[in-house]
C-alpha atoms as a printed R data frame, in Angstrom:
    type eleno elety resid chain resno       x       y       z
1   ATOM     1    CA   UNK     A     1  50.957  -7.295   0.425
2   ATOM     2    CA   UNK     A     2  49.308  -8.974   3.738
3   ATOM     3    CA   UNK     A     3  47.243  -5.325   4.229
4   ATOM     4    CA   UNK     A     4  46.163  -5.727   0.440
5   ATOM     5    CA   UNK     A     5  44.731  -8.731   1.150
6   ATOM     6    CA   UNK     A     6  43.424  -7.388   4.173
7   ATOM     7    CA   UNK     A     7  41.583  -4.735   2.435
8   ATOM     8    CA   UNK     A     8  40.353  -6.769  -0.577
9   ATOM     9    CA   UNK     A     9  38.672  -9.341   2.033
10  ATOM    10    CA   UNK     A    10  37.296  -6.459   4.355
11  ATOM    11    CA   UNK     A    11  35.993  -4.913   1.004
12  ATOM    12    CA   UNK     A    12  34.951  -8.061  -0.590
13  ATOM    13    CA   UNK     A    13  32.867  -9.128   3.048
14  ATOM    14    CA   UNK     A    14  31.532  -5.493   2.729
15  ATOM    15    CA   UNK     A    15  30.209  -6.016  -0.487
16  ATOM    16    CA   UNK     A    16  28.848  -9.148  -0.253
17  ATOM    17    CA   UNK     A    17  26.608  -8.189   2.938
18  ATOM    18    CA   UNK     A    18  24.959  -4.962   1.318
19  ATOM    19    CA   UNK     A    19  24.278  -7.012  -1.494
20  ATOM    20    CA   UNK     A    20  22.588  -9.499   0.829
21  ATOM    21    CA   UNK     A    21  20.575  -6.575   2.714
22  ATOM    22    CA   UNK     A    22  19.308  -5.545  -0.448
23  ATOM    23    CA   UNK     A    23  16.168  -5.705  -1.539
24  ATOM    24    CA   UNK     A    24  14.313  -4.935  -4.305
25  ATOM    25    CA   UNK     A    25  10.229  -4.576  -4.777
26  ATOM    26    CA   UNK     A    26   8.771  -6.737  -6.832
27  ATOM    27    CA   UNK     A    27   5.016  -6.729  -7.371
28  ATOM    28    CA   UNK     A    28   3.014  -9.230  -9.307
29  ATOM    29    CA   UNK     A    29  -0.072  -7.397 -11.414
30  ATOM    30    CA   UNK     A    30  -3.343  -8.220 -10.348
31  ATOM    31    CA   UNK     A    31  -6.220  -9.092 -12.549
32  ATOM    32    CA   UNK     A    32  -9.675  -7.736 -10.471
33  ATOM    33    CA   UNK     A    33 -10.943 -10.966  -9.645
34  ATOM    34    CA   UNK     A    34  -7.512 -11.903  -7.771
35  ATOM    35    CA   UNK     A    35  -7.379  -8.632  -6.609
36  ATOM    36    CA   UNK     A    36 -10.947  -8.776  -5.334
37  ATOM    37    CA   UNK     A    37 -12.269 -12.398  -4.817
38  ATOM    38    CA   UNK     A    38  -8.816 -12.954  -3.141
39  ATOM    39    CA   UNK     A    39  -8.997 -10.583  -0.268
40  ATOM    40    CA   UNK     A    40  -9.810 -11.466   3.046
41  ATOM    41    CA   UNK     A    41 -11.265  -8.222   3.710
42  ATOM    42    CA   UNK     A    42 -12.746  -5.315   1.608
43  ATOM    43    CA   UNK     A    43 -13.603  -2.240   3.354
44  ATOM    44    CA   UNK     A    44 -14.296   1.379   2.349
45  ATOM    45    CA   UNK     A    45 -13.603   4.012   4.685
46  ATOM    46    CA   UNK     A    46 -11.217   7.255   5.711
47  ATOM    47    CA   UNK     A    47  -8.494   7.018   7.192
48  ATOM    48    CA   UNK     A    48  -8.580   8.964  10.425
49  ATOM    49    CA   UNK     A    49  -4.900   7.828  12.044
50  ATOM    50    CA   UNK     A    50  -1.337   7.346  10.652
51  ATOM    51    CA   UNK     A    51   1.765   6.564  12.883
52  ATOM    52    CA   UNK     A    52   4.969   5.247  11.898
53  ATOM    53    CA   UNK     A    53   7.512   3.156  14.364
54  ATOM    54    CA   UNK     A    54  10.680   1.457  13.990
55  ATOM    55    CA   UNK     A    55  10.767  -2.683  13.647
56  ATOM    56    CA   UNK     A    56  14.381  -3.753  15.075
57  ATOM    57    CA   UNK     A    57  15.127  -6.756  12.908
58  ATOM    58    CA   UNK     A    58  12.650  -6.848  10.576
59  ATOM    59    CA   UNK     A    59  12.542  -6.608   6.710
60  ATOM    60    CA   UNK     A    60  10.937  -3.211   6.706
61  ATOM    61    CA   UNK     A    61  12.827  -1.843   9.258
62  ATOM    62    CA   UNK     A    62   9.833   1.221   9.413
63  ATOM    63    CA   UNK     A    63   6.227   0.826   9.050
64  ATOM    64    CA   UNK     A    64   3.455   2.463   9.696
65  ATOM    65    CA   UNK     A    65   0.180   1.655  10.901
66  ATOM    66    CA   UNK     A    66  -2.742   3.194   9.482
67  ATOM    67    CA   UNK     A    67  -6.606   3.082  11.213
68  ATOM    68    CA   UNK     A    68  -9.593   3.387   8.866
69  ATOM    69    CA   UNK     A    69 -12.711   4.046  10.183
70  ATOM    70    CA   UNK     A    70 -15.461   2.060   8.391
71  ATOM    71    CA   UNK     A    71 -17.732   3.052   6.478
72  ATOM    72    CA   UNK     A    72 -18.903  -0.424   4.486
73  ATOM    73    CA   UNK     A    73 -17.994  -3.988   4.090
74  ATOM    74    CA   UNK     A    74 -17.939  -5.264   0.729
75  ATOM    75    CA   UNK     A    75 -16.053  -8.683   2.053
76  ATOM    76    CA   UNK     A    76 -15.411 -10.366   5.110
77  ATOM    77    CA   UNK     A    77 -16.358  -9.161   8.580
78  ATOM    78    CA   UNK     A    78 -14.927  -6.328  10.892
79  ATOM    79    CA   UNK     A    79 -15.409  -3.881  13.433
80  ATOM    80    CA   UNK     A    80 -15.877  -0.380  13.120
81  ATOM    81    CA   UNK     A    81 -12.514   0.083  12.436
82  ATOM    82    CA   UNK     A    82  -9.085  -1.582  11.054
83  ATOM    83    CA   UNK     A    83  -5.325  -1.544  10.923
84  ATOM    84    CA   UNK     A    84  -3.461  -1.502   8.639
85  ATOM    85    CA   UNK     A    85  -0.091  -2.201   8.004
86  ATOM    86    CA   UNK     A    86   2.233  -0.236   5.020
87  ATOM    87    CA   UNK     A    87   5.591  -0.735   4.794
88  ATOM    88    CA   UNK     A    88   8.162   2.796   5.210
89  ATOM    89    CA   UNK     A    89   7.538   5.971   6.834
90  ATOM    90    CA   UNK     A    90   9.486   8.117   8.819
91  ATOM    91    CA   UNK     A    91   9.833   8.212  12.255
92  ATOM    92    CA   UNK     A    92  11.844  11.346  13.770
93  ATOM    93    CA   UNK     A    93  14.517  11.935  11.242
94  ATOM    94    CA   UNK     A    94  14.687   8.394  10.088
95  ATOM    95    CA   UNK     A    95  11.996   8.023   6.805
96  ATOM    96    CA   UNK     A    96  12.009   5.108   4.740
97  ATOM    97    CA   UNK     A    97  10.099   4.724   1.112
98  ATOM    98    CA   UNK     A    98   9.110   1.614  -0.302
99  ATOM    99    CA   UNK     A    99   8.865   2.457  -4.138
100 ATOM   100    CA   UNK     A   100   5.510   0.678  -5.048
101 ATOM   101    CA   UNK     A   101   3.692   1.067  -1.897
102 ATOM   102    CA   UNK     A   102   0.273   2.670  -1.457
103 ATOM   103    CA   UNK     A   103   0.612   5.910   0.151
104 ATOM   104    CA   UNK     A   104  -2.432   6.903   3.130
105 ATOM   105    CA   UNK     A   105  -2.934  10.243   4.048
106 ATOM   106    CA   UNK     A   106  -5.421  11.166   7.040
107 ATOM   107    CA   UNK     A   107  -8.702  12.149   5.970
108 ATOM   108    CA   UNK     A   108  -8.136  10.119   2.661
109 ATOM   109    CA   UNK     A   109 -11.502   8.107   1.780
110 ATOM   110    CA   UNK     A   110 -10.691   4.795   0.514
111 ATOM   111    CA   UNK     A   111 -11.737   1.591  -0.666
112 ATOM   112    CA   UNK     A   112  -9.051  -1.053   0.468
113 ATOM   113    CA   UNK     A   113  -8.771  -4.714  -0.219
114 ATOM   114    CA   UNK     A   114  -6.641  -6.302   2.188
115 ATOM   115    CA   UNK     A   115  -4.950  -9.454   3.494
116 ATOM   116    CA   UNK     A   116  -4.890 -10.592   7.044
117 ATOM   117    CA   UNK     A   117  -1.314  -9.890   8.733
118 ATOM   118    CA   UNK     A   118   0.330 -11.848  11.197
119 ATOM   119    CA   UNK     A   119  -0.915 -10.167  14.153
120 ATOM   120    CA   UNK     A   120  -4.059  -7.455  14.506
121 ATOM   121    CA   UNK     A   121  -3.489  -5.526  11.115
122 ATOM   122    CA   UNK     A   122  -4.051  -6.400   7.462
123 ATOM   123    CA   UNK     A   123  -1.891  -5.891   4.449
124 ATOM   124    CA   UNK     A   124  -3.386  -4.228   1.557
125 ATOM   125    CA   UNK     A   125  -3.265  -6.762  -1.597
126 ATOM   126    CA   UNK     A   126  -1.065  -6.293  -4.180
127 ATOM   127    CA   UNK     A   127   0.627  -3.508  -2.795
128 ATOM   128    CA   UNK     A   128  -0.469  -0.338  -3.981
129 ATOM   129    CA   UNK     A   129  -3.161  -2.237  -6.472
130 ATOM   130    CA   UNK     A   130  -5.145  -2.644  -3.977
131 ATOM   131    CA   UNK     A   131  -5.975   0.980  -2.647
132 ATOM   132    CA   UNK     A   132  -8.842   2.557  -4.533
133 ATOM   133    CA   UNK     A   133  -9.953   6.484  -3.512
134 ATOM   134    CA   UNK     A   134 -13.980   6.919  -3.520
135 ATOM   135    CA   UNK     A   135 -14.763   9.572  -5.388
136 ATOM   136    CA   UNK     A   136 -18.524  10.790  -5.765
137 ATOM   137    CA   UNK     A   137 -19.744  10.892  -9.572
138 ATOM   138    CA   UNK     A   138 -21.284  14.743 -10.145
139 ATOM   139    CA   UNK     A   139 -23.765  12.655 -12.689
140 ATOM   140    CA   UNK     A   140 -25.527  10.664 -10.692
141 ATOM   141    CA   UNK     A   141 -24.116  10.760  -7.721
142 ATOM   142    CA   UNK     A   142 -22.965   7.139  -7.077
143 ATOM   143    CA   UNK     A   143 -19.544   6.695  -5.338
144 ATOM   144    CA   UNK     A   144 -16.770   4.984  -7.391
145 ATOM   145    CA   UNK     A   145 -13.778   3.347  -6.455
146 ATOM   146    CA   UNK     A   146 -10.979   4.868  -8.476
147 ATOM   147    CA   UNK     A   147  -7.427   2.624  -8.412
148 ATOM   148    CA   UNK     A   148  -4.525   5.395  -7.859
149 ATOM   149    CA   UNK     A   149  -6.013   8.552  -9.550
150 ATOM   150    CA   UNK     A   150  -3.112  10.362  -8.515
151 ATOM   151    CA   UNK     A   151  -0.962   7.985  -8.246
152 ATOM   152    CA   UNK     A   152  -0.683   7.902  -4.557
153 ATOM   153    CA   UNK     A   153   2.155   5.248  -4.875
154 ATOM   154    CA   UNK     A   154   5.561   5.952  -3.153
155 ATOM   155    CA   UNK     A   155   8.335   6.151  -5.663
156 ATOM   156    CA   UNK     A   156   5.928   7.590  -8.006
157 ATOM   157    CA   UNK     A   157   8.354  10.207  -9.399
158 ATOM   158    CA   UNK     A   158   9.841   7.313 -11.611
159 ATOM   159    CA   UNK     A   159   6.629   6.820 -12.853
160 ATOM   160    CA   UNK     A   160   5.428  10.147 -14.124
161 ATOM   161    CA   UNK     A   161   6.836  12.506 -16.177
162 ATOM   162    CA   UNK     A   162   6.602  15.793 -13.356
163 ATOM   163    CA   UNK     A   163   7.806  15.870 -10.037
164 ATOM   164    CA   UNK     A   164   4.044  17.025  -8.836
165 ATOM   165    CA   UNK     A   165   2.473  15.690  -5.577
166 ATOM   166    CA   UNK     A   166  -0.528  14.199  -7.280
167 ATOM   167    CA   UNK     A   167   0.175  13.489 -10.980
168 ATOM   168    CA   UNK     A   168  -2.927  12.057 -12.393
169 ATOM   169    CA   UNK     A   169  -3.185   8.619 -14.072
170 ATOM   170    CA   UNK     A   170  -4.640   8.813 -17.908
171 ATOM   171    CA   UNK     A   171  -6.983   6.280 -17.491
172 ATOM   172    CA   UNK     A   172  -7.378   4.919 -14.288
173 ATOM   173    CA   UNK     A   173  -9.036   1.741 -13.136
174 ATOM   174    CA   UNK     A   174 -12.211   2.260 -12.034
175 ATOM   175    CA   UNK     A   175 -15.747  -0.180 -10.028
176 ATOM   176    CA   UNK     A   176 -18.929   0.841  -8.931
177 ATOM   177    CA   UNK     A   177 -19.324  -0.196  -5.514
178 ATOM   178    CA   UNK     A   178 -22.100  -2.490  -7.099
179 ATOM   179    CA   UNK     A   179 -19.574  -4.223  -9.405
180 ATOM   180    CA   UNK     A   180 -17.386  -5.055  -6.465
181 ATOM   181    CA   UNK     A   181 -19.979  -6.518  -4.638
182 ATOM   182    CA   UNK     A   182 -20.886  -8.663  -7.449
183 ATOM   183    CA   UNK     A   183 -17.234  -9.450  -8.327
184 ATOM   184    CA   UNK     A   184 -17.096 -11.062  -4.142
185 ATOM   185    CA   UNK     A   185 -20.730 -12.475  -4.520
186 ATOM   186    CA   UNK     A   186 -21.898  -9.870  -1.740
187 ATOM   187    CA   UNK     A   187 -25.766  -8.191  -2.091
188 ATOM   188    CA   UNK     A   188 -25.936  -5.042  -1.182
């Protein structure tokens, strides 16, 4: 009977830590003018380095750190480049995913809008809301900023229907680079 008890408290302290360790993502939507007028910095750009580490003790126990060099400013001020922080990645055998955060790729050209982070890196805002791909319009040529056209979200097998690396979104969200800067109050 003593070893029963044992067990039931080992099991019952077992329980009640993982359930404390867990986490869950929780993302509140956006409206564009949040999104946008909210940021600290908006940047379009390409990502030209990704690398992933290990954070002993932290929430996120992987990130990775992604540097896009700059192409524009739409808000704020920075050099010709900028870090930023995602959370997950994998580093040697050890890969973490963050359902509901933006996915980078190198060479990707993007349009971010971001948060300042504690130290020298920025967040992107709202998670993966705030990560737009430029993509050139045939017609007339003008760059757009399309939120997620392939859903480039991690987790994103729950939210389509194949198991496909790029499953495209039905009708995307989608600025000018013009609207953006008059969403922020910036002239081109």
């Amino acid at each position: 009977m003593k070893n029963a008890k044992r067990i039931a408290l080992i099991l019952l302290a077992f329980i009640v830590a993982s359930a404390a360790s867990a986490g869950a993502t929780s993302v509140m939507k956006l409206d564009t003018d949040a999104l946008f007028t909210g940021a600290d910095l908006i940047v379009a750009g390409t990502v030209t380095q990704l690398q992933s580490r290990k954070i002993e003790g932290a929430a996120t126990p992987v990130v990775t750190d992604a540097v896009i060099k700059i192409e524009m400013t739409l808000k704020g001020e920075a050099a010709d480049a900028v870090t930023v922080r995602i959370p997950g990645g994998k580093v040697g055998e050890f890969g973490l995913m963050v359902p509901g955060s933006p996915v980078l790729e190198k060479g990707d050209r993007i349009l971010l809008s971001l948060e300042k982070g504690k130290k020298d890196f920025y967040r992107i805002r709202g998670f993966h809301q705030g990560r737009f791909s430029l993509i050139e319009n045939p017609e007339n040529g003008k760059t757009v900023a399309v939120q997620d056209p392939f859903r480039k979200i991690a987790g994103k097998s729950e939210m389509c229907e194949s198991e496909e690396t790029d499953c495209p979104m039905s009708d995307p969200v989608k600025f000018t680079l013009d609207e953006i800067r008059r969403i922020v109050g910036k002239k081109p």
